[in-house]
C-alpha positions in Angstrom: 165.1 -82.7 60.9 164.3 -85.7 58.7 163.3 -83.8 55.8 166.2 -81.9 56.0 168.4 -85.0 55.9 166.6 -86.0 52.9 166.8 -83.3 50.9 170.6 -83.1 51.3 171.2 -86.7 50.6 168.5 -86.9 47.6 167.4 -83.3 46.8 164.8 -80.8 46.4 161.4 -83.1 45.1 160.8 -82.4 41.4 157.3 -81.6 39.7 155.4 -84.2 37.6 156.2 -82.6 34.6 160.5 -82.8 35.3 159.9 -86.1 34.0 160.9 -85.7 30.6 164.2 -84.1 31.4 165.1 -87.0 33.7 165.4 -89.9 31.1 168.4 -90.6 29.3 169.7 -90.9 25.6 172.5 -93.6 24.5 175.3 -92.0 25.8 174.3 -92.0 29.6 172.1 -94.8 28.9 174.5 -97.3 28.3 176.6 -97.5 30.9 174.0 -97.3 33.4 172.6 -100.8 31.3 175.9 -102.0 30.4 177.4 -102.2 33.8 176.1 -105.9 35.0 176.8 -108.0 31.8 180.4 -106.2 30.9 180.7 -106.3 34.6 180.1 -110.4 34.6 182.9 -110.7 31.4 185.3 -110.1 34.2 184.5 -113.3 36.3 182.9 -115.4 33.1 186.3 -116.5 31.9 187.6 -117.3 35.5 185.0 -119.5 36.2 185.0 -121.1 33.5 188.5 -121.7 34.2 187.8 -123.4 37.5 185.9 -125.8 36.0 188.0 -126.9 33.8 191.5 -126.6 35.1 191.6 -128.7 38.3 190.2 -131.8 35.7 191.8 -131.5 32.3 194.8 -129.2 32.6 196.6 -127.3 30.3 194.0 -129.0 27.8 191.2 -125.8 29.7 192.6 -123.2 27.7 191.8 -124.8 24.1 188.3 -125.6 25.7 187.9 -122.3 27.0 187.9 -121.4 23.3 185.5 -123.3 22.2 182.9 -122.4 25.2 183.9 -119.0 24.4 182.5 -119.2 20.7 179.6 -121.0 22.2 179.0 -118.5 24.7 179.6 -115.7 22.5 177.0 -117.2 19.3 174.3 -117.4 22.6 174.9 -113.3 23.1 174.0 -112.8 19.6 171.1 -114.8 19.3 169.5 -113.0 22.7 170.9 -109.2 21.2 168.8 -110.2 18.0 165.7 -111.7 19.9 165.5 -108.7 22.2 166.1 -106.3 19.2 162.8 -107.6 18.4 161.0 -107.6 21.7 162.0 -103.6 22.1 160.0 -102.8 18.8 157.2 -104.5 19.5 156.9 -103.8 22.8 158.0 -100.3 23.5 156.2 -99.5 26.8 159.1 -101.7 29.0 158.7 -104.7 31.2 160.6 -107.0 28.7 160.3 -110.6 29.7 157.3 -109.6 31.7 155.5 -108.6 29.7 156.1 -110.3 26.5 155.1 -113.7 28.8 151.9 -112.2 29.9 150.8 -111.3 26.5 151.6 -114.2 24.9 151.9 -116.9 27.1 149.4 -115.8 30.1 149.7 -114.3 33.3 150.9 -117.6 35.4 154.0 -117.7 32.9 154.7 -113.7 32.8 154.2 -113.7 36.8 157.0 -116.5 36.3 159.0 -114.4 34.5 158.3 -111.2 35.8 159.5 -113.3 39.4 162.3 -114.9 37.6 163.8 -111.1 36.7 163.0 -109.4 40.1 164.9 -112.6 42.1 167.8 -111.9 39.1 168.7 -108.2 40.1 167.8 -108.9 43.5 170.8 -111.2 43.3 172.8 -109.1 41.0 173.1 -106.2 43.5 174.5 -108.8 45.7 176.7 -110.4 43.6 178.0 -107.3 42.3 178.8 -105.3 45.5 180.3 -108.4 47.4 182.3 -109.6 44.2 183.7 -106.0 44.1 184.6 -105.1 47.4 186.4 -108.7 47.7 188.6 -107.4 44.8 189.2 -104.2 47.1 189.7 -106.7 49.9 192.1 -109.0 48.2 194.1 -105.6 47.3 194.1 -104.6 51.0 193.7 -107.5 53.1 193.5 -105.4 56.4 190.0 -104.5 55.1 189.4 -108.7 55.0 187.5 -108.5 58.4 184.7 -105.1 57.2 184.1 -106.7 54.4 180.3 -107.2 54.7 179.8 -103.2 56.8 182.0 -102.5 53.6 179.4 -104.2 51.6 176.3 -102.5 53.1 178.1 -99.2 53.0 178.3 -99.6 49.0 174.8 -100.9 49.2 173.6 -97.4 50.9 175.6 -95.3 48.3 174.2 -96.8 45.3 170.8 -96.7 46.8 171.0 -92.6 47.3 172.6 -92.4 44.1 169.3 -93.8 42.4 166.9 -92.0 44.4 168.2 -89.1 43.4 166.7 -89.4 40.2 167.3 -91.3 37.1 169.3 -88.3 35.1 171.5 -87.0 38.3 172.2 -91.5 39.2 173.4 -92.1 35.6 175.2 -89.4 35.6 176.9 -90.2 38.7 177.8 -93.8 38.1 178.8 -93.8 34.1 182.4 -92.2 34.6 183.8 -95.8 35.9 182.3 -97.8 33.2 183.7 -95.7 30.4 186.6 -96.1 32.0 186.7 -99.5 32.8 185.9 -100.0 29.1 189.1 -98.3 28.0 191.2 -100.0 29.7 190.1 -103.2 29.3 190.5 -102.1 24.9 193.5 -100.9 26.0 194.6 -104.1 28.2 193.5 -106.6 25.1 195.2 -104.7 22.6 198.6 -104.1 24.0 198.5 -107.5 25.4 197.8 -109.0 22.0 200.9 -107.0 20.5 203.2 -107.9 23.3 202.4 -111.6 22.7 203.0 -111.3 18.6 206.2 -109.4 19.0 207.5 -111.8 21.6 208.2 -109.4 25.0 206.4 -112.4 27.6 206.8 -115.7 28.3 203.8 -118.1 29.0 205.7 -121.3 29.0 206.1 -120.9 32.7 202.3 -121.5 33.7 201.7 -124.4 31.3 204.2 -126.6 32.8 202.7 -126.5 36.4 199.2 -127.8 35.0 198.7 -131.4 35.3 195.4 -133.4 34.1 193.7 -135.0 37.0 190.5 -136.3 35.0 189.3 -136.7 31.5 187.4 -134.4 29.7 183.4 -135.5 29.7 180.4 -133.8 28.3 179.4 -133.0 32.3 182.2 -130.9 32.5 182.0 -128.9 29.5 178.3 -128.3 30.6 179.5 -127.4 33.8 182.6 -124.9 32.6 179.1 -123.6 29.8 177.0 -122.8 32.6 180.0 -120.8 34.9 180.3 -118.6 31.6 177.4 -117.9 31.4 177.5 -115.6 34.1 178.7 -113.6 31.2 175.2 -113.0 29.3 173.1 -111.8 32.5 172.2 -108.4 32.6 171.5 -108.3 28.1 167.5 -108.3 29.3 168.2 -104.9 30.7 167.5 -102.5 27.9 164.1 -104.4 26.8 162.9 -103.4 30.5 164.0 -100.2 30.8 162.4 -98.7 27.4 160.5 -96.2 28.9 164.0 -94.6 30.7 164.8 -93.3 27.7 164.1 -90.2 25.3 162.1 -90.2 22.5 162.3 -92.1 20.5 162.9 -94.7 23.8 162.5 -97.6 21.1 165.3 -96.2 19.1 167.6 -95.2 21.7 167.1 -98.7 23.4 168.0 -100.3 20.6 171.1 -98.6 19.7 172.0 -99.1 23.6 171.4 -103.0 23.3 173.2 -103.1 20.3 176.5 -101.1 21.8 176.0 -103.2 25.3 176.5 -106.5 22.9 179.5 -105.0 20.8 181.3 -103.9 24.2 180.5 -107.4 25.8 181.2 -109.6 22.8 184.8 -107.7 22.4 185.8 -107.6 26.4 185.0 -110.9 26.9 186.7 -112.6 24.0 189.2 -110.6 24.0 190.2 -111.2 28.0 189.3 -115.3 26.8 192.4 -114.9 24.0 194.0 -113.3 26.6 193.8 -115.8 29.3 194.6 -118.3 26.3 197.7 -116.4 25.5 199.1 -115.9 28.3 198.3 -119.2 29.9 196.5 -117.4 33.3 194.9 -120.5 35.6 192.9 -119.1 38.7 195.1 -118.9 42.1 193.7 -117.8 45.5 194.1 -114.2 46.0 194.3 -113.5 42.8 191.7 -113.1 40.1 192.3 -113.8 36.1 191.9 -110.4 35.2 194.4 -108.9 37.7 196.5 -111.6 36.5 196.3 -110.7 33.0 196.7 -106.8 33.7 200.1 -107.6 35.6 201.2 -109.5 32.5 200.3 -107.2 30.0 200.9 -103.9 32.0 203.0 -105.0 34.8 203.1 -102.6 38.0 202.6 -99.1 36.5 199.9 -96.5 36.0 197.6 -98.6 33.9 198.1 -101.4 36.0 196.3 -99.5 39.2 194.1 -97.5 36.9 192.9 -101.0 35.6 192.3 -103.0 38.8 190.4 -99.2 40.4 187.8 -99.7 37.5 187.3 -103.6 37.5 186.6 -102.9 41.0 184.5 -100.0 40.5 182.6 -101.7 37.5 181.9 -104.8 39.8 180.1 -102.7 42.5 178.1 -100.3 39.5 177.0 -103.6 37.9 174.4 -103.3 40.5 173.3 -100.0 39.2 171.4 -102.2 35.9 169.3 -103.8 38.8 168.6 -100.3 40.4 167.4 -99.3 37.0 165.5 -102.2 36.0 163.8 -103.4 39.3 161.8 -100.6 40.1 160.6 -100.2 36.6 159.2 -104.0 36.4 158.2 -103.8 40.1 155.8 -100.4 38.8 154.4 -102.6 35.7 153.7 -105.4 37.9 152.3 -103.2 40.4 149.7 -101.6 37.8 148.7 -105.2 36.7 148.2 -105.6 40.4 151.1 -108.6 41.0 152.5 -106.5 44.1 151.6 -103.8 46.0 150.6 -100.6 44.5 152.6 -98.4 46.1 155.3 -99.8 43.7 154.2 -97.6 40.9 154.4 -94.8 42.9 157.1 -92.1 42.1 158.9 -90.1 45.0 160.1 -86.8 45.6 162.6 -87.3 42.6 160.3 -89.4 40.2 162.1 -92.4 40.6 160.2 -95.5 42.0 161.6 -95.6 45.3 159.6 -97.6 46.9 161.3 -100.4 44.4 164.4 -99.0 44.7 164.3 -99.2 49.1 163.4 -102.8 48.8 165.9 -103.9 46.0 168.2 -102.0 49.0 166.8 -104.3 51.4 166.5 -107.4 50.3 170.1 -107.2 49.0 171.2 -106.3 52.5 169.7 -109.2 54.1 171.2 -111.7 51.3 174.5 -109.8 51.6 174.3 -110.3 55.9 173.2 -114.2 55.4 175.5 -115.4 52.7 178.2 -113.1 54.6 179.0 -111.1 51.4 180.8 -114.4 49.7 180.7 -114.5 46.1 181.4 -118.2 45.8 177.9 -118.6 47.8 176.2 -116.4 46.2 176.9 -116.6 42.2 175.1 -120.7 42.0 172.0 -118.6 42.5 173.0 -116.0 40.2 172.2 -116.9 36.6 169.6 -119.4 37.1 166.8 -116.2 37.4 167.9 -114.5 34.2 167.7 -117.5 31.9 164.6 -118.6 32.9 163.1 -114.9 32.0 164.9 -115.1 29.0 163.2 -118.0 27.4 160.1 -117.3 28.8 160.4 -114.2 26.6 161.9 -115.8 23.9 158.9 -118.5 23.4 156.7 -115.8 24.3 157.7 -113.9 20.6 157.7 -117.1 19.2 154.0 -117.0 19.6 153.5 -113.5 19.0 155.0 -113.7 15.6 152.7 -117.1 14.7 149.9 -114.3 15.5 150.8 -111.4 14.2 152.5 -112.5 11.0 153.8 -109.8 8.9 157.4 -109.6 7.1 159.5 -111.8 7.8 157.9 -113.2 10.5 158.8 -117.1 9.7 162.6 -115.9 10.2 162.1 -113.6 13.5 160.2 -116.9 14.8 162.9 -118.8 14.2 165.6 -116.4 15.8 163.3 -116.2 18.7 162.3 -120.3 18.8 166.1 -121.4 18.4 166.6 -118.4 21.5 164.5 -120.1 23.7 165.5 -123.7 23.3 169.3 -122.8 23.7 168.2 -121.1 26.9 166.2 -123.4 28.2 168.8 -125.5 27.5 170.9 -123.8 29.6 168.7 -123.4 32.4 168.3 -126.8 32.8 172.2 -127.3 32.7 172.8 -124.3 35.5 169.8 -125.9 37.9 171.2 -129.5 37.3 174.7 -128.4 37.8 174.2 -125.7 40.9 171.9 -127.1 42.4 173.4 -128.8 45.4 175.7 -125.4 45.6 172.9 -123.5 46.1 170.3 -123.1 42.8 167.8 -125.1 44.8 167.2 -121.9 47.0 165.8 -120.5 44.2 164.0 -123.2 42.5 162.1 -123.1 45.4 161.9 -119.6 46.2 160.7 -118.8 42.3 157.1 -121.0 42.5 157.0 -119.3 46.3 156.6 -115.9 44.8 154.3 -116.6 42.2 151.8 -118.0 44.4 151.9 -114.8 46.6 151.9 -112.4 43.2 149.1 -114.2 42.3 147.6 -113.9 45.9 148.1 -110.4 45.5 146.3 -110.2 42.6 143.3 -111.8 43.5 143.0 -109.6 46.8 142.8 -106.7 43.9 140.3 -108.4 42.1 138.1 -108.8 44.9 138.9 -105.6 46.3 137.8 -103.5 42.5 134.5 -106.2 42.6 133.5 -105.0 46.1 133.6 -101.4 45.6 132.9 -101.3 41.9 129.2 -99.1 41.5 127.5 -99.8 38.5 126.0 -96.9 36.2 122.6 -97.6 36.6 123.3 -96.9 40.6 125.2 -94.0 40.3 122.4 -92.7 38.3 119.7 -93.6 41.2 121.9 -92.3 43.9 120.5 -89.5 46.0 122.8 -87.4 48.1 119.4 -86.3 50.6 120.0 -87.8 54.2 119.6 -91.1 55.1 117.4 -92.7 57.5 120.2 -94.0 60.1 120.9 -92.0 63.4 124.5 -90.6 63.9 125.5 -91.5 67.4 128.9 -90.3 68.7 131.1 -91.9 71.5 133.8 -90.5 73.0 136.6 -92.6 74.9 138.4 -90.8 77.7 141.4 -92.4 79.4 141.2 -89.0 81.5 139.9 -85.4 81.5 142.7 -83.2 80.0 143.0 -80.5 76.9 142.8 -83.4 74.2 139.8 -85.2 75.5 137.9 -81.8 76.3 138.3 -80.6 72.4 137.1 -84.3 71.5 134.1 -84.0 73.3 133.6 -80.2 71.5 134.3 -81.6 68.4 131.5 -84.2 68.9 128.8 -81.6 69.6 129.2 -79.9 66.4 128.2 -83.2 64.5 125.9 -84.9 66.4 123.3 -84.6 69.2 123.4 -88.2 70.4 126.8 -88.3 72.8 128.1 -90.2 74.9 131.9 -90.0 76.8 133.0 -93.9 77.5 136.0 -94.5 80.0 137.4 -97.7 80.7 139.0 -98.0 84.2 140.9 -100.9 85.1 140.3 -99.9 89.1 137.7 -98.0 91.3 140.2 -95.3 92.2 140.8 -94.7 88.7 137.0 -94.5 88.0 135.9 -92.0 90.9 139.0 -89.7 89.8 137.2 -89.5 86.1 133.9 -88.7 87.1 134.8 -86.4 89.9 137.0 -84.5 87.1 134.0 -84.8 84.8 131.3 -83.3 87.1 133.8 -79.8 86.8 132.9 -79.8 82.7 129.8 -77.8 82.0 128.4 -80.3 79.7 125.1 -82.1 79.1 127.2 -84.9 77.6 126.5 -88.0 80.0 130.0 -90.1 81.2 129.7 -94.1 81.4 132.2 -95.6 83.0 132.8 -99.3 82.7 135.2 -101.2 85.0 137.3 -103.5 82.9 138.7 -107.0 85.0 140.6 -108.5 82.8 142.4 -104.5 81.4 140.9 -105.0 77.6 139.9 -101.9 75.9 138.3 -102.2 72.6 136.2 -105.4 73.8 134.3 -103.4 77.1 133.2 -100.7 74.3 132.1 -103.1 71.5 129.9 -104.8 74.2 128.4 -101.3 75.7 127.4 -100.5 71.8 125.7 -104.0 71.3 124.2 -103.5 74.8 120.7 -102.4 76.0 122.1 -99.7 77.9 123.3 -97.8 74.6 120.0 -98.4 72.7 121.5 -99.3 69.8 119.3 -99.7 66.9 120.2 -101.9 63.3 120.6 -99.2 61.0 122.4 -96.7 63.4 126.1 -95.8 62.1 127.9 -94.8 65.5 130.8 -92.4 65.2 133.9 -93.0 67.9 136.1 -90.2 68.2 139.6 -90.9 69.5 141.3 -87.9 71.3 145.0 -88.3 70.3 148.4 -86.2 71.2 150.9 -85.8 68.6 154.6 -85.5 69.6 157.2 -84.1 68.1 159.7 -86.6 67.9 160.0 -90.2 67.0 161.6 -91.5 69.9 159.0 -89.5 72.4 156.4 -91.8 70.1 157.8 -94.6 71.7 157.4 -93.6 75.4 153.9 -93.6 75.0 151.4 -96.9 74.5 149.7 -96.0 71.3 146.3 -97.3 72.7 144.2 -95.1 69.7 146.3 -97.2 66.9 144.9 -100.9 68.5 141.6 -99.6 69.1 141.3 -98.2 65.4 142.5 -101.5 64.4 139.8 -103.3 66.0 137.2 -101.0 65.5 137.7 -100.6 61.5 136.7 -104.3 61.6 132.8 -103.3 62.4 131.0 -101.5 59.4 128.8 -99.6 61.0 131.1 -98.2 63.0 133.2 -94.6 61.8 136.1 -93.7 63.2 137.6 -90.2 63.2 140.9 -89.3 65.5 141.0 -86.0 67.4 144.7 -84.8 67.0 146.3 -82.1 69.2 150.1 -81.4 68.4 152.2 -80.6 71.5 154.8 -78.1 71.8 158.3 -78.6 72.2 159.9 -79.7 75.3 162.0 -77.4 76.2 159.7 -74.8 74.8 157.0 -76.1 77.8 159.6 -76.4 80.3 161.0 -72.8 79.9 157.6 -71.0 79.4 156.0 -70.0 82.7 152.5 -70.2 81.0 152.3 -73.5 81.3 153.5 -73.8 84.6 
């Protein structure tokens, strides 16, 4: 039944080589990478807003100008410094692995840690930021809003592991459109204001200066705008999504992503400047600004449906991106292996279940709030972005070639204007909630790096070298093959156990472990009725441990046990059919394996027998 619940929700599993149809060119590309930064244009001018506005007044909207410009020359600089890091480094992985190749593996852990705690953050962001637009428009949904959250969450996540063709396909529609109107939004809004048809005098007299304008503030208002530029690393990590040439498609992508970004977002900053919008509870900037420019009619609703829509699919970047660096990571060996594992629809879905799950659990904590989430937003994504940027820096010093003195200079002033701003974002958010992941950052590299040196020791311990491959002889070793059998009673599993046993090995024994003296004469009374040579021991165990009584009987006299020997336990074990049946049963075979695996001369094989049906047994007179 659970297979057939998975292929309705994801599909029929595709072969290996399906691969090639499933990556994308520009056109589905973009959207799928562009959702997250033109997503973050729509909140980048608000909060810039709310920094300014409660302290300076009607003075914000000349400074929102200026951080504009400033913001605006910082999306340049990054679209030409990661113009260069998808030519040179075509396989994917972006700030990940232009740190590690450059800079070492501590600082491309770093980074590679720095962009997995960014989308991590930026599924969360995205899906509580749009479903409190959703909320604000129908505030009877107010109370669901985190089960609305999580439902989102759930949607997205099938979506993606459906596949990487059929999940950009899927999610590109509301990005497109979102796109047109907000074009559509900045150029009638523009004309109405130049032809006179809305007054903005209104809003300006209401704003009163409560403080002075200081560089902390400007820094402050900088770093809420900056919200704007996450998400621009994308295409450098996702190379490998797309056709061939992937190199030439992600560029063209990146390029487009940083037209469309640079034109939304300072357009809706003249906007806001025009029309003299100030944040108010209840109501963002950018419903504000489509009221004003559209007032209540089709475009109005059509609007607001696709600034929600792109909110919650700005977490659709991260489901591209995560899984892909979690796979390169997990062939360096960072994190677990099964990472770079494709499913049934060649997507890594192991990545994509645990970007799932983790952004559940920060949805659930911070209680789906986008004021307590965003501090911890940008702070990621800005420390993988100069990390990569210095990283070039060094590459070019290298490498040389054409040019190289001006690409490491595009690259050099990249990093320090980023570093910069990381320092500004952790200095200013940190109280607010930064220091989470300040903290959590070094946390994960330690455990990366633990990771990685279990792998290491792992490849060292069962490495064979060629000179002992070359003397190895398959004839049969010296050791004796000894076979145990444990018995918690005589029944149909047990019996074909004990068959089983013959067939490999002379030397048996059947072991039970009673925990009473009832219990023991019941076993070997049931035992003398087999016709078997095989000899029972019975040991009575005081204290009800199971694995400890049969370690002791192989270590004892009584067993003969000889150095050398490799003893074979076979474990007779029922299959159900269900999951929930699994539970009403105490899984003794599992602990003992456990504990048993721990010895390395001891082998341990399980004996399975899959039982019937329920109500198959129950209505069949054969087994009655």
């Amino acid at each position: 039944m659970v297979d057939q619940i998975k292929k309705i929700l994801i599909g029929r599993p595709l072969k290996n080589e399906a691969i090639h149809g499933e990556k994308y060119k520009v056109f589905w590309g973009l959207p799928i990478l562009a959702s997250d930064p033109i997503s973050s244009v729509g909140y980048a001018g608000e909060e810039i807003l709310l920094a300014l506005v409660p302290a300076i007044g009607a003075l914000s909207f000349m400074y929102l100008t200026y951080i504009s410009l400033a913001i605006i020359a910082l999306l340049v600089i990054l679209t030409f410094s990661y113009s260069q890091t998808i030519s040179a480094y075509t396989n994917g992985g972006g700030a990940y692995i232009v740190a590690t190749d450059n800079l070492g593996h501590i600082a491309g852990v770093t980074a590679g840690t720095a962009l997995a705690i960014d989308y991590m953050l930026t599924v969360a962001v995205s899906i509580s930021s749009g479903v409190a637009q959703l909320t604000s428009a129908f505030s009877s949904l107010a109370p669901y809003s985190v089960l609305i959250c999580i439902l989102v969450l759930s949607f997205l996540m099938i979506g993606n592991l459906r596949g990487i063709k059929e999940s950009s396909r899927i999610f590109s529609i509301p990005t497109y459109a979102f796109i047109v109107g907000s074009f559509a939004m900045i150029i009638i809004g523009i004309v109405k204001i130049k032809l006179g048809m809305v007054n903005t005098s209104a809003p300006m007299q209401q704003l009163k200066a409560n403080g002075a304008v200081t560089i902390f503030l400007i820094l402050k208002a900088f770093s809420n705008g900056c919200t704007a530029l996450t998400g621009v690393e994308a295409v450098s990590n996702a190379v490998p999504n797309f056709q061939t040439p992937a190199s030439k498609h992600a560029k063209k992508t990146l390029w487009l992503l940083s037209i469309f970004v640079l034109l939304i977002f300072g357009g809706i900053s003249i906007l806001a400047n025009m029309y003299h919008v100030v944040p108010v509870e209840g109501k963002t900037v950018l419903n504000q600004i489509a009221f004003y420019v559209f007032g209540k009619n089709f475009m109005f609703y059509f609007f607001t449906a696709t600034s929600i829509l792109i909110l919650v699919l700005a977490a659709n970047t991260a489901y591209s991106d995560f899984p892909l660096l979690m796979s390169i990571m997990g062939k360096d060996g960072y994190v677990p292996r099964q990472f770079s594992m494709r499913g049934d629809r060649l997507s890594f879905s192991n990545g994509i279940i645990v970007l799932s799950a983790i952004a559940a659990i920060l949805i659930i904590v911070f209680r789906g709030d986008v004021t307590l989430l965003l501090p911890l937003y940008a702070i990621g994504a800005f420390s993988s972005f100069t990390l990569s940027q210095f990283g070039m820096v060094i590459r070019w010093r290298k490498i040389k070639g054409k040019w190289w003195k001006v690409k490491a200079f595009v690259n050099g002033f990249g990093a320090l204007t980023t570093a910069v701003v990381v320092l500004i974002i952790a200095f200013e958010k940190f109280v607010a909630g930064a220091w989470i992941v300040i903290i959590v950052t070094p946390l994960l590299v330690l455990m990366f790096m633990r990771v990685k040196k279990h792998y290491v020791a792992l490849t060292k311990q069962l490495n064979i070298k060629t000179t002992e491959l070359k003397s190895f002889s398959m004839e049969k070793s010296s050791y004796r093959n000894r076979v145990i059998v444990p018995l918690e009673s005589i029944n149909k599993s047990s019996i074909r156990a004990l068959r089983f046993a013959k067939t490999i090995s002379d030397n048996v024994v059947a072991f039970n472990i009673s925990l009473d003296e009832d219990h023991a004469n019941k076993i070997r009374e049931k035992y003398s009725m087999i016709n078997t040579e095989i000899p029972l021991i019975v040991k009575y165990s005081p204290f009800r441990k199971v694995v400890s009584p049969l370690i002791k009987f192989i270590e004892s006299e009584e067993y003969d046990y000889q150095k050398g020997d490799m003893i074979t336990v076979i474990l007779p074990q029922f299959s159900v059919k269900s999951w929930w049946q699994k539970i009403m049963h105490n899984n003794t075979t599992y602990f003992i394996q456990k504990e048993l695996l721990k010895h390395k001369h001891i082998v341990v094989a399980i004996m399975p027998l899959q039982l019937k049906d329920d109500n198959f047994v129950l209505n069949n007179p054969k087994y009655d």
